[in-house]
C-alpha positions in Angstrom: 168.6 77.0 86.5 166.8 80.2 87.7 163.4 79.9 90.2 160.7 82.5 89.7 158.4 84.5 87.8 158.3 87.0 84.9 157.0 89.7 85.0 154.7 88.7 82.1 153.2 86.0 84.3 153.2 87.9 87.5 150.9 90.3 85.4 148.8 87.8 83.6 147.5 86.5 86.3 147.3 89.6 88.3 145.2 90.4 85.4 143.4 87.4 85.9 142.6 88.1 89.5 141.4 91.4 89.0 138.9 90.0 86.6 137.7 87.6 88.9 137.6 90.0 91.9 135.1 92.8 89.6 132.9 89.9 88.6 132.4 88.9 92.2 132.0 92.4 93.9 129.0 93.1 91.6 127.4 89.9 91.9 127.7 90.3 95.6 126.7 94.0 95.8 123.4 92.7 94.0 123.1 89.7 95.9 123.5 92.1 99.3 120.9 94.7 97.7 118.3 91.9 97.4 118.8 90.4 100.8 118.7 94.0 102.3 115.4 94.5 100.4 113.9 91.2 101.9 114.8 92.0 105.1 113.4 95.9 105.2 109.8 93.9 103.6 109.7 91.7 106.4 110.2 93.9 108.8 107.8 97.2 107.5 105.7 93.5 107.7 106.5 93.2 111.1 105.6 97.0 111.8 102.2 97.0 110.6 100.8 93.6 112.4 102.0 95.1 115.9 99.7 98.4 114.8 97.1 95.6 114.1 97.9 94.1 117.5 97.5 97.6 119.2 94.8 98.3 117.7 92.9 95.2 118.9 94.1 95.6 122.3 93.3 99.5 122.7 90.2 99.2 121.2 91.0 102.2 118.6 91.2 102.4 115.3 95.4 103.0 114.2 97.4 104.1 111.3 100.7 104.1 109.9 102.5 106.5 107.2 104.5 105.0 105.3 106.8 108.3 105.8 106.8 107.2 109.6 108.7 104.1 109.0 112.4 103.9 109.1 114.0 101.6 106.6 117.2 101.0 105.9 120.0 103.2 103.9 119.1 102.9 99.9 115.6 101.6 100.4 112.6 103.8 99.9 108.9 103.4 99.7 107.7 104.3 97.0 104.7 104.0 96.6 101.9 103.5 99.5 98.9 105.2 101.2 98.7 105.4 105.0 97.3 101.5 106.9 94.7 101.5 109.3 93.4 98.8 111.5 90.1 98.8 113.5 89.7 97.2 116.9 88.7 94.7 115.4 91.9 93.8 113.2 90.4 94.5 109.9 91.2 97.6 107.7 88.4 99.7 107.6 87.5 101.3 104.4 90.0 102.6 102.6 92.4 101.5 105.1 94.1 98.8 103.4 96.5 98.8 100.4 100.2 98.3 98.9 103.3 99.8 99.9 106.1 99.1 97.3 109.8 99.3 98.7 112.5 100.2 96.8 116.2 99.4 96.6 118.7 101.4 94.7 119.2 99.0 92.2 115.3 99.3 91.0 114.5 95.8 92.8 110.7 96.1 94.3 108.7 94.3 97.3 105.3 94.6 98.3 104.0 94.6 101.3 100.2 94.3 101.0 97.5 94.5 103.6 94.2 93.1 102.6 91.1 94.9 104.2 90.3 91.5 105.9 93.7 92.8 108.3 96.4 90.1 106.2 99.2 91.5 105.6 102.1 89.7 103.2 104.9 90.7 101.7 105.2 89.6 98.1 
């Protein structure tokens, strides 16, 4: 009686694996691309309340580009006018708004700053 595999079934499921592993690597690259995404909101997020901060603590009215901030490789703002913040923490007019961040799979975020001086990410 011989032991092993032919080469049928060595390439059936070779096959098989292959499948699998394709199906996985995309659903991970998307799943990677979202969390990226999140992470680069949060943090633009993070960026604009320590301007707010600043602001309040110097007594000056601040602002932020959005081509000032560094993000991450494959994320992009896309759209978005320059923040500002008052000393007193609010936006003065005009200087509130939505940035939009962009991955490179088309998935958006926005990180929005009310002219009360909120600012969320959505």
């Amino acid at each position: 009686m011989r032991r092993g595999f032919t080469l049928i079934e060595i390439i059936v499921v070779l096959g098989i694996l292959g499948i699998s592993f394709f199906a996985t690597y995309h659903a991970l690259t998307r799943f990677s691309a979202r969390l990226n995404l999140n992470a680069a909101a949060k943090a633009v997020a993070t960026d604009l309340r320590a301007l707010q901060a600043k602001a309040v603590s110097r007594h000056k009215t601040l602002e932020l580009s959005p081509d000032r901030v560094k993000l991450p490789d494959g994320i992009k703002i896309i759209s978005g006018a320059p923040i500002k913040f008052s000393p007193s923490g609010f936006s003065p007019p005009g200087g509130s708004g939505t940035w939009i961040l962009e991955n490179r799979l088309g998935n958006q975020k926005k990180v929005i700053t009310t002219s009360m001086g909120r600012v969320r990410v959505e």
